[in-house]
LOTI-766635 format. One record per residue (C-alpha): residue number from 1; y, z, x. Coordinates in nm, 3 decimals, decimal comma. Example, Ala and Ser with C-alpha at 12.3 -4.5 7.8 and 13.67 -1.06 7.14 Angstrom:
BEGIN
[r 1 [-0,450 0,780 1,230]],
[r 2 [-0,106 0,714 1,367]],
This chain:
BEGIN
[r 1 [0,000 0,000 0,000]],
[r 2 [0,342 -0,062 0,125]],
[r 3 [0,639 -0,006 -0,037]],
[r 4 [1,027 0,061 0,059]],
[r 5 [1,318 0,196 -0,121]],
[r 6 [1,652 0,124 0,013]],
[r 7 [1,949 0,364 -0,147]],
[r 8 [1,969 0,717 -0,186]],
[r 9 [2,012 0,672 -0,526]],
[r 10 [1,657 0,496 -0,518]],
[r 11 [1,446 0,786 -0,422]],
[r 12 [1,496 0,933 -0,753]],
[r 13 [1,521 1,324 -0,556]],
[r 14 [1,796 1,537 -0,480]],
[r 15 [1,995 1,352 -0,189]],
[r 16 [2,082 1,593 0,126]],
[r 17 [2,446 1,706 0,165]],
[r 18 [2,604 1,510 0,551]],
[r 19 [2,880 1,772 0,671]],
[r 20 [3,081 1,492 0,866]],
[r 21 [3,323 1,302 0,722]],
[r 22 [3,330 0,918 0,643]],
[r 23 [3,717 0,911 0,647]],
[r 24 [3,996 1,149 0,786]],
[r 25 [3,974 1,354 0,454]],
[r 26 [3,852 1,687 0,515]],
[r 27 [3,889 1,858 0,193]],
[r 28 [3,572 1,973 0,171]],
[r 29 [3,613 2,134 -0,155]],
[r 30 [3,643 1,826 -0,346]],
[r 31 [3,244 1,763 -0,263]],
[r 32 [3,201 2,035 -0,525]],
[r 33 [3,285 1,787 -0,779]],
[r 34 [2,974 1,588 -0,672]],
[r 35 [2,742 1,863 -0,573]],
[r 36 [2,542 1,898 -0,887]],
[r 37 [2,511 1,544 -0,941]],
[r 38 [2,343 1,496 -0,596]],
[r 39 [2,142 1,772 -0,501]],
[r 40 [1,973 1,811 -0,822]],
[r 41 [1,661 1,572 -0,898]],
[r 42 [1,706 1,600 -1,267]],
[r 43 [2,063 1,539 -1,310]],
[r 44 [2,183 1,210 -1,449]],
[r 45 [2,328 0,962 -1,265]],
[r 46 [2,494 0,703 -1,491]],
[r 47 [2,645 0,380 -1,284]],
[r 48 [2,969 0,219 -1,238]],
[r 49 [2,908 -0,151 -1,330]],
[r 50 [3,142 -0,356 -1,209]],
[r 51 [3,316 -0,607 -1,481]],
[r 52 [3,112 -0,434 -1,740]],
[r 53 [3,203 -0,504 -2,075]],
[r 54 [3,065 -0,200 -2,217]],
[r 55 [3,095 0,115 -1,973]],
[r 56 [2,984 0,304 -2,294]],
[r 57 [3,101 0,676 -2,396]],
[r 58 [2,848 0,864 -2,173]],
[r 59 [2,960 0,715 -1,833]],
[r 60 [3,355 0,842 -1,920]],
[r 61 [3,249 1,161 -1,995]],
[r 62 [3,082 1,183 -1,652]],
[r 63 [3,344 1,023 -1,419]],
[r 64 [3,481 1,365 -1,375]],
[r 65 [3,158 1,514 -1,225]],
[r 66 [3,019 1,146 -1,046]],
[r 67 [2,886 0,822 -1,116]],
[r 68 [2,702 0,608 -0,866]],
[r 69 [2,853 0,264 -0,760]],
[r 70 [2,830 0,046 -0,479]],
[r 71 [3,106 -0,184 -0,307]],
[r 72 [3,025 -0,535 -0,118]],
[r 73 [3,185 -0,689 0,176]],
[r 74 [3,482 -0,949 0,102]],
[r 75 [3,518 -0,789 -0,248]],
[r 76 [3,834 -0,617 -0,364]],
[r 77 [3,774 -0,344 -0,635]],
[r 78 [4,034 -0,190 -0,894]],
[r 79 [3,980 0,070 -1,127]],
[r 80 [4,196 0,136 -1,442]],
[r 81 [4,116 0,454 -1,582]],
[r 82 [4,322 0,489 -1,959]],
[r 83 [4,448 0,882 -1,942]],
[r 84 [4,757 1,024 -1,992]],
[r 85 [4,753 1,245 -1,670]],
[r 86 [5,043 1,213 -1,468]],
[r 87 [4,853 1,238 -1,127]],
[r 88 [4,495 1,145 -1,080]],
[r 89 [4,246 1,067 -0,767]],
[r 90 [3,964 0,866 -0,715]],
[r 91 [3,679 1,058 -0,460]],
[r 92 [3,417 0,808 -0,327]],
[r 93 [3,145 0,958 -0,161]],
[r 94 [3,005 0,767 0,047]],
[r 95 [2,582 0,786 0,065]],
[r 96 [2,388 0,627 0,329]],
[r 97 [2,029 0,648 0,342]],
[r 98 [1,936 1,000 0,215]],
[r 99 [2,260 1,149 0,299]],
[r 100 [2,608 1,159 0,111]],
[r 101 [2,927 1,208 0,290]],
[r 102 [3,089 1,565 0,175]],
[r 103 [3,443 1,433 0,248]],
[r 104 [3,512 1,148 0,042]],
[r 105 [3,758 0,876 0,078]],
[r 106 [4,042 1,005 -0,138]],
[r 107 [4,262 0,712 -0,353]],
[r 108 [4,569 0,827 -0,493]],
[r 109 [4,637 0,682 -0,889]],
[r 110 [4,925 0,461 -0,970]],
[r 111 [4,960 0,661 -1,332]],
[r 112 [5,219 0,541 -1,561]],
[r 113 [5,069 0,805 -1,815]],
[r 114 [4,849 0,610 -1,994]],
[r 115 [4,674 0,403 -1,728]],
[r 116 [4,595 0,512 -1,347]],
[r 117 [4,522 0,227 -1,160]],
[r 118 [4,292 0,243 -0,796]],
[r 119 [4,276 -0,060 -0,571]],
[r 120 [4,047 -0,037 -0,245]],
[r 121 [3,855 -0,351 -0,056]],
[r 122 [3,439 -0,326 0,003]],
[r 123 [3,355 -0,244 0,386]],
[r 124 [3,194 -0,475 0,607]],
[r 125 [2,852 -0,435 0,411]],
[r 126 [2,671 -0,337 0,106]],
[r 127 [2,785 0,051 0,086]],
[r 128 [2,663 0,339 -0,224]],
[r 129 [2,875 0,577 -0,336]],
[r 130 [2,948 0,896 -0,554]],
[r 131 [3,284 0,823 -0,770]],
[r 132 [3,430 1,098 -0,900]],
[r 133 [3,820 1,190 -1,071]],
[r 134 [3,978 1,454 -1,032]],
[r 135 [4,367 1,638 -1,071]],
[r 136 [4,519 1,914 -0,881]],
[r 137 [4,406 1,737 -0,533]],
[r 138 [4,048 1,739 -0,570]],
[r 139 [4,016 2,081 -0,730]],
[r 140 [3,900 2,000 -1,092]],
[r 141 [3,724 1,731 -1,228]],
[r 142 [3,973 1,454 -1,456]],
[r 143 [3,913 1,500 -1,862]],
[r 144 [3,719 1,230 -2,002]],
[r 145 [3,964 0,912 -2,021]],
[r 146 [3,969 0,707 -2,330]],
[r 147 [3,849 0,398 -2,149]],
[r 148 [3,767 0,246 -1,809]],
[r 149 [3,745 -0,076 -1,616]],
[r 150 [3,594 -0,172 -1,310]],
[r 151 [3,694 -0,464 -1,179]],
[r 152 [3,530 -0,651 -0,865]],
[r 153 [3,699 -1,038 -0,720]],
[r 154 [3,590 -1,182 -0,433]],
[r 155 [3,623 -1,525 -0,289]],
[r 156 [3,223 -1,667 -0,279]],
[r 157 [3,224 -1,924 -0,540]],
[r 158 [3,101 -1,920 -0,832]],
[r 159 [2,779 -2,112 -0,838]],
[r 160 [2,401 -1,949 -0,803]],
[r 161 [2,078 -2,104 -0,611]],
[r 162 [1,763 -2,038 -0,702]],
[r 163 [1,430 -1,997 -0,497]],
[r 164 [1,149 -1,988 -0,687]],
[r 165 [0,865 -1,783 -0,524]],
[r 166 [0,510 -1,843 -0,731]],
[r 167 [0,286 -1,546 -0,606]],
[r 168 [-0,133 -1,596 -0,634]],
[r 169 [-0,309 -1,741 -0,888]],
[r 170 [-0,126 -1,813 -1,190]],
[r 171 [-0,276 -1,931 -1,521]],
[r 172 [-0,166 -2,346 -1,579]],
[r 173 [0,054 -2,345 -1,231]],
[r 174 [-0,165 -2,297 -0,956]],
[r 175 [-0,137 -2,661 -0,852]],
[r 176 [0,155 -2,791 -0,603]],
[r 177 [0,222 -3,028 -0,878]],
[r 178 [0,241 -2,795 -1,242]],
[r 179 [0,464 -2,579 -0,972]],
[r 180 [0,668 -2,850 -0,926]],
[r 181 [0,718 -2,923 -1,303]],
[r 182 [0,796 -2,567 -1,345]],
[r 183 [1,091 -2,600 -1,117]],
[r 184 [1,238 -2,966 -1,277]],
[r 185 [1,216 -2,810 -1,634]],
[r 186 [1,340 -2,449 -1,484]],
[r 187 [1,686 -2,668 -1,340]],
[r 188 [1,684 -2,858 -1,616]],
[r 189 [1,723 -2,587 -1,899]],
[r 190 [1,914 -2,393 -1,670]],
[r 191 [2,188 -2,668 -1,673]],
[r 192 [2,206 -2,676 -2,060]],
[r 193 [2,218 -2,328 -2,063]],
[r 194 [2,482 -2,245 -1,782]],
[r 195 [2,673 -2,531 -1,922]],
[r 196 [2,930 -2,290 -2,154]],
[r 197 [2,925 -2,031 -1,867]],
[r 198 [3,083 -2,321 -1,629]],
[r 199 [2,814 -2,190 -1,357]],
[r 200 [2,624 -2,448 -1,144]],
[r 201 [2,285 -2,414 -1,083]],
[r 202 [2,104 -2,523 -0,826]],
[r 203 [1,702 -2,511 -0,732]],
[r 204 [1,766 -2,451 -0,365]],
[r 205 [1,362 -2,356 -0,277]],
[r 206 [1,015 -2,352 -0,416]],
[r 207 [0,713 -2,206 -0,215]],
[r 208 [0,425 -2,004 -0,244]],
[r 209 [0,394 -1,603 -0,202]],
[r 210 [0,099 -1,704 0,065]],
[r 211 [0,400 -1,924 0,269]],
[r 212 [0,642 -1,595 0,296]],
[r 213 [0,827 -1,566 0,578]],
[r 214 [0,725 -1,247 0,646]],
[r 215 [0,383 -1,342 0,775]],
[r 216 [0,252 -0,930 0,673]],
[r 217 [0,326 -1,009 0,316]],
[r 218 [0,202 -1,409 0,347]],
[r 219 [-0,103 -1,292 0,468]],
[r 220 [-0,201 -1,024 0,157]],
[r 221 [-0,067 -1,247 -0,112]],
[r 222 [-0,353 -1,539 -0,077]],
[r 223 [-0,319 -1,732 -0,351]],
[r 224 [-0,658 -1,750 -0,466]],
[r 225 [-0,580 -1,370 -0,623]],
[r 226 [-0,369 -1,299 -1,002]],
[r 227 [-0,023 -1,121 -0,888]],
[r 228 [0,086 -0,877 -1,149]],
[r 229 [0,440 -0,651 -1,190]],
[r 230 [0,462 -0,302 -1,238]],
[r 231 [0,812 -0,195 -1,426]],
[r 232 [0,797 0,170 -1,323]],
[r 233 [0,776 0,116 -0,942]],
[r 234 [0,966 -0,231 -0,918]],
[r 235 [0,638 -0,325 -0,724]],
[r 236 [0,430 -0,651 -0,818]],
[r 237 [0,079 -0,582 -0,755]],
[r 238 [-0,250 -0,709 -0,676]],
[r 239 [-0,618 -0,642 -0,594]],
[r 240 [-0,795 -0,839 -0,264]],
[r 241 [-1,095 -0,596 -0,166]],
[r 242 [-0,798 -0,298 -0,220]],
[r 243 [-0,536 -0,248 -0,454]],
[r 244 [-0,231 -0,337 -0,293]],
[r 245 [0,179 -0,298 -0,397]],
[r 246 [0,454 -0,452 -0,261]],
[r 247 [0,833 -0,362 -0,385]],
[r 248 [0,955 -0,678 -0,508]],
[r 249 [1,252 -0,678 -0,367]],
[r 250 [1,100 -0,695 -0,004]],
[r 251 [0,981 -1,021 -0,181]],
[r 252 [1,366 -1,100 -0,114]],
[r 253 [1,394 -1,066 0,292]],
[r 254 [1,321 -1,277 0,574]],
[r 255 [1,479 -1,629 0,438]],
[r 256 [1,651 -1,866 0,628]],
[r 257 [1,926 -2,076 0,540]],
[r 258 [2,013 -2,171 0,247]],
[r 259 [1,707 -1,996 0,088]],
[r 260 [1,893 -1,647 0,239]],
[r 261 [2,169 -1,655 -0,015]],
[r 262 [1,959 -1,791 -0,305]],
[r 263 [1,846 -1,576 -0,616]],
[r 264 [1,515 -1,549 -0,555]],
[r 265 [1,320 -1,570 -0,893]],
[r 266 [0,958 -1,439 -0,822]],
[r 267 [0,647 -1,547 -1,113]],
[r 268 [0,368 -1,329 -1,138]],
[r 269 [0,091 -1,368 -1,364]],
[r 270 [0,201 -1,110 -1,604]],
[r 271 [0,437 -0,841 -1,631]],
[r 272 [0,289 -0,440 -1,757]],
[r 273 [0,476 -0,437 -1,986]],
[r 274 [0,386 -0,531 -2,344]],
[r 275 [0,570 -0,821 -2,472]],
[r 276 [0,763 -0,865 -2,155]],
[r 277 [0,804 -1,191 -2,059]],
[r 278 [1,131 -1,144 -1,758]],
[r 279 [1,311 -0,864 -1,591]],
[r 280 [1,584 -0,818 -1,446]],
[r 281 [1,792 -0,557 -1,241]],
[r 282 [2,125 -0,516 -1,466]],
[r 283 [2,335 -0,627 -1,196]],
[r 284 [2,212 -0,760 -0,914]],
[r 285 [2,364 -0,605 -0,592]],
[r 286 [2,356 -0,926 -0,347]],
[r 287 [2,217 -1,220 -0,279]],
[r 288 [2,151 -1,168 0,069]],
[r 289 [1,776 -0,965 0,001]],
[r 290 [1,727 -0,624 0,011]],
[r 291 [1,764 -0,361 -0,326]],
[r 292 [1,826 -0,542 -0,647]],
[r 293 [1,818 -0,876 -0,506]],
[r 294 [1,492 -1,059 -0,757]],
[r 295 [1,429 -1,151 -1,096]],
[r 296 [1,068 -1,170 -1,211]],
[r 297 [0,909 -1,377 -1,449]],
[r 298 [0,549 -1,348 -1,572]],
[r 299 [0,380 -1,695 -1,698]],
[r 300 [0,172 -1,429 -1,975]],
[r 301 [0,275 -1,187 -2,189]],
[r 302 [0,051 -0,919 -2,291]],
[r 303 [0,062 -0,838 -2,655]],
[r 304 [0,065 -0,456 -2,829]],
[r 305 [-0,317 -0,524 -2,849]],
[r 306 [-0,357 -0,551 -2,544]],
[r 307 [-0,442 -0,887 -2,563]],
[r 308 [-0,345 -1,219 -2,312]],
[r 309 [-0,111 -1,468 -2,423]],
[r 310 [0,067 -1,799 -2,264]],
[r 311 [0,441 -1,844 -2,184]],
[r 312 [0,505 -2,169 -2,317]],
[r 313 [0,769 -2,340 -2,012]],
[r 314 [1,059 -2,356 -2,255]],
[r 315 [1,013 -1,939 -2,304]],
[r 316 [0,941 -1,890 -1,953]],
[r 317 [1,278 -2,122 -1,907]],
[r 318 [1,485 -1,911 -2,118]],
[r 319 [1,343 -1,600 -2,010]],
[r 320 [1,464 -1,661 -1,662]],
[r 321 [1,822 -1,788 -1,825]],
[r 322 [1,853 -1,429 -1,986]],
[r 323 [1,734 -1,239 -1,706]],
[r 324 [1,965 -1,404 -1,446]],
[r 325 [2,247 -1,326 -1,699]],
[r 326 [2,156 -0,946 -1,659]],
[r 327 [2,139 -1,039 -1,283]],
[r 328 [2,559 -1,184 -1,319]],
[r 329 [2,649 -0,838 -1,515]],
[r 330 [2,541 -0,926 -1,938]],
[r 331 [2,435 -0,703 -2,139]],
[r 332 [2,249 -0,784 -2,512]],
[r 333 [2,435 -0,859 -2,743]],
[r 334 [2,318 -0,653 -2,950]],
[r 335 [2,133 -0,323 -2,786]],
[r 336 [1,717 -0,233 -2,815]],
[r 337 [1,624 0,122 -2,869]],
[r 338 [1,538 0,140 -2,463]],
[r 339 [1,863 -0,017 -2,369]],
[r 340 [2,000 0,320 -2,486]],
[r 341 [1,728 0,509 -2,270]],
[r 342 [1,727 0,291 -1,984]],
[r 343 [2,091 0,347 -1,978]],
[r 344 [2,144 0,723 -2,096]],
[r 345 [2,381 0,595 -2,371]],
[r 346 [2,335 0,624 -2,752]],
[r 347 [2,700 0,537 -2,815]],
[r 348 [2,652 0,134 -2,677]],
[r 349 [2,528 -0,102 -2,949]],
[r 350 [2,668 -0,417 -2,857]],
[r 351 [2,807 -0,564 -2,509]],
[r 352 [3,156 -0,511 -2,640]],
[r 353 [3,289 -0,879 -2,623]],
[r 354 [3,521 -1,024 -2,918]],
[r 355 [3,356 -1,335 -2,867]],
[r 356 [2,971 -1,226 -2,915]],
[r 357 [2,916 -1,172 -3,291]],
[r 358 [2,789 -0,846 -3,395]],
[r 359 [2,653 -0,668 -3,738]],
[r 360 [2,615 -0,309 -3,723]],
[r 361 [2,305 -0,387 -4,005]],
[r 362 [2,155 -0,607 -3,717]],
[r 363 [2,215 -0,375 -3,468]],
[r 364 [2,030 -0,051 -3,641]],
[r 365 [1,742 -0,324 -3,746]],
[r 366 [1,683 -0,350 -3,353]],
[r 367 [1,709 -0,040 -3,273]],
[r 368 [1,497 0,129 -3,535]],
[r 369 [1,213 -0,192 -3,515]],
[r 370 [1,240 -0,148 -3,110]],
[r 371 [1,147 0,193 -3,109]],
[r 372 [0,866 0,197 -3,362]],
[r 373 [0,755 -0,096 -3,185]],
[r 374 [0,584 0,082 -2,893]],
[r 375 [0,602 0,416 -2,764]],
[r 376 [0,855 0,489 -2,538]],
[r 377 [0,845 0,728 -2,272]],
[r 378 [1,198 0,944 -2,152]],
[r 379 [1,320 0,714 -1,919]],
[r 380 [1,360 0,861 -1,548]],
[r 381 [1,713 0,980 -1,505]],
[r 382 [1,754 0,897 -1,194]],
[r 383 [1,626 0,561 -1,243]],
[r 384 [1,892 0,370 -0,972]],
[r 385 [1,860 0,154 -0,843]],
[r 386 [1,669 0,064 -1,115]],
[r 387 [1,906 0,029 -1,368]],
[r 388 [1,703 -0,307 -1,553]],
[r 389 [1,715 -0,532 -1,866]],
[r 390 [1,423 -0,735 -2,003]],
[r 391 [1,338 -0,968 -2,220]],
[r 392 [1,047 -0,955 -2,458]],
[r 393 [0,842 -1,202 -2,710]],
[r 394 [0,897 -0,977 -3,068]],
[r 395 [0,583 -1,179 -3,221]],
[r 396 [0,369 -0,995 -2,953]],
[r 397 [0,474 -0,614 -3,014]],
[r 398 [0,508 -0,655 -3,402]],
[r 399 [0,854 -0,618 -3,432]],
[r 400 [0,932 -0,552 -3,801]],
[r 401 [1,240 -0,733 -3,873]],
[r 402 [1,379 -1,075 -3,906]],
[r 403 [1,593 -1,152 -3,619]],
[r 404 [1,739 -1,485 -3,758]],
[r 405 [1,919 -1,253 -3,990]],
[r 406 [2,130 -1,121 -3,650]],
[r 407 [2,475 -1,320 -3,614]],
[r 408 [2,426 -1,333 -3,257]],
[r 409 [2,067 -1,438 -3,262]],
[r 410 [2,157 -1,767 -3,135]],
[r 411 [2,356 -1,639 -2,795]],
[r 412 [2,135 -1,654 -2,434]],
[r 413 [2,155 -1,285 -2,454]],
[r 414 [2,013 -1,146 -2,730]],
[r 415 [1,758 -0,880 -2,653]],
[r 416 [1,444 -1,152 -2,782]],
[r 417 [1,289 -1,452 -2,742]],
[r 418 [1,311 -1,628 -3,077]],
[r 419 [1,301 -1,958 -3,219]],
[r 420 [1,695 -2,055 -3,229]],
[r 421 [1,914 -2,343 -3,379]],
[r 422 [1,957 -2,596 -3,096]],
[r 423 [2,058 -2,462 -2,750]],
[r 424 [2,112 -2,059 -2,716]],
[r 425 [2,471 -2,001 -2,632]],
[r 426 [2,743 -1,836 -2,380]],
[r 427 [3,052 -1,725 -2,516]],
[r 428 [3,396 -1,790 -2,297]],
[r 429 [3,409 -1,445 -2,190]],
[r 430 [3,036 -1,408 -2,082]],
[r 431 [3,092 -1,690 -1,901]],
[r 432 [3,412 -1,517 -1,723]],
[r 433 [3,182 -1,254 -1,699]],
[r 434 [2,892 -1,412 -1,471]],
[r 435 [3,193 -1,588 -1,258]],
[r 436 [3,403 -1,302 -1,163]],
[r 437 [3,052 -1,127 -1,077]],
[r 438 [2,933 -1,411 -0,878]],
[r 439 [3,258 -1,447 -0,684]],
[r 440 [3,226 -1,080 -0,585]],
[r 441 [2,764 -1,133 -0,457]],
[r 442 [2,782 -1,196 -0,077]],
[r 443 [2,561 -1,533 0,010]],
């Protein structure tokens, strides 16, 4: 077995306290606004996501006492926090392998006294942090604000390649050529689906999990073995003589040019989930490898009985359409019962966009069908980095509702795979969305 976890915030434990400072603060008292929030293993860590539509009600009330977020290079960042506090600072906490910085880089507010705006550029690499707010320099926490924005801009443009990594055996595209079908129908829905978004796609790479770079990892996934993926440990999975794991997004390192900067968009044989047919990470960090850096795909779906079923290419098509939308920063359009657990947030039902119809009838359909649909678990709260969106096939878990009768049924990110009226659809500001998130994902 080998697997690797990146982040701090990925070893879902208590992180360790670092003493030394990451800037020339040395207020050490303002780490006690943080202090619970890391060293604790239970405590909930809710992230800052940036151009998110719909920060939802739980993540304000927690921006007082830290929220995890993440900075890259070439990116500049502002924050506009809607309080009526006169003076307000930003604490970011900088965490680096186990270890989080108690001195944090302190931004001063520009309050007007109903919005505090914070402007600060990404370092010279992907870097984790600890946000908190506070008043009275660092000694108390900030009240809840009444809204919050976290904008990211950079200047990497705003189109997305794609390398398609097939792993093992997989039922109907084992062959060099149904593989290369897969990718000219992949490209070509992708292109009728991106089209409202104005984001160019491009198939960049296609190759086999047994031709990996990495020659430890080509060597273990022969391809003469089915490749499976495993949602709680991010891991896809296989047996050859042992049971072996590999995190997925090691799946992600050891490219080349161009493939290096590519999305890489890994099919498995079937995902463990039921109904699953695609998963994402909601966002993706980078699109240089390492944590939250795939997409997966599974060419079955297993049904509530337990039982097999194909992925027909145009499912398989949109699934990976919906997921890399998660991957660019979308949520659903309308939220599922383990959005809200995934997520730690009852109070977000829809992704909070004018543009993206919503019915609040449609909305408690989905949840109340979604949760009677299967039994969910309490989801992990410190689930970072794993922070994901999926999307599933509603025929196969006996979903008891019909989604045509959802306004929004129609849009590329509605939480299901369902028969639709013509091409599913991106609004103007989803696609705004996807660009401002791709001009900020180093490549």
């Amino acid at each position: 077995m080998f697997l690797t976890f990146a982040l701090c915030a990925a070893a879902f434990l208590g992180c360790s306290p670092d003493m030394s400072s990451s800037s020339s603060s040395s207020e050490k008292w303002r780490y006690e606004l943080v202090r619970s929030l890391v060293e604790k293993s239970d405590a909930v860590l809710l992230q800052l996501i940036p151009n998110d539509s719909m920060p939802g009600d739980t993540l304000l009330a927690h921006l007082g006492s830290g929220v995890f977020a993440w900075t890259n290079p070439g990116v500049h960042y502002v924050l506009e926090v809607e309080s009526s506090e006169a003076e307000m600072e930003l604490n970011r906490f900088q965490s680096v392998g186990r270890k989080v910085y108690t001195s944090p880089r302190v931004n001063e507010g520009v309050c007007d006294g109903k919005v505090c705006r914070f402007e600060f550029d990404g370092g010279s690499s992907l870097q984790s942090w600890f946000f908190a707010l506070s008043v009275e320099n660092g000694r108390k926490p900030a009240p809840k604000p009444r809204a919050v924005r976290y904008g990211a801009a950079g200047t990497y443009p705003a189109a997305l390649d794609l390398n398609l990594v097939f792993l093992g055996k997989l039922t109907g595209y084992s062959t060099d050529s149904a593989q290369r079908f897969f990718a000219e129908r992949l490209s070509e829905a992708m292109d009728s689906l991106y089209a409202d978004a104005a984001v160019n796609v491009s198939l960049a790479g296609r190759s086999r999990g047994s031709a990996h770079p990495v020659a430890a990892y080509a060597k273990e996934l022969v391809d003469s073995v089915e490749v499976y993926f495993d949602v709680g440990s991010w891991a896809v999975h296989w047996y050859n003589g042992t049971h072996l794991m590999l995190d997925a997004d090691e799946l992600a390192r050891g490219w080349s040019e161009p493939l290096n900067g590519a999305l890489d968009v890994i099919v498995v044989e079937s995902i463990d989930d039921p109904g699953c047919v695609g998963i994402s990470p909601m966002p993706g960090y980078s699109l240089v490898g390492g944590t939250n850096a795939t997409v997966v795909v599974g060419v079955r779906t297993t049904s509530s009985s337990g039982a097999m079923v194909d992925n027909t290419i145009a499912e398989i098509a949109k699934a990976i359409s919906h997921e890399t939308g998660h991957f660019l920063g979308l949520r659903h359009t309308t939220v599922t019962w383990e959005d809200r657990l995934v997520f730690h947030d009852f109070s977000i039902h829809e992704d909070g966009l004018s543009d993206t119809p919503f019915d609040p009838l449609c909305d408690a359909g989905i949840a109340s069908a979604s949760a009677s649909s299967r039994a969910y678990g309490t989801a992990s709260k410190r689930l970072l980095p794993l922070r994901y969106e999926k999307v599933v096939r509603p025929d196969l878990i006996g979903l008891a509702m019909d989604e045509s009768s959802c306004p929004d049924y129609n849009n590329l990110m509605f939480p299901y795979i369902v028969e639709s009226d013509g091409t599913p659809t991106l609004s103007p500001s989803q696609g705004a969305i996807m660009r401002e998130n791709l001009s900020a994902l180093p490549r």
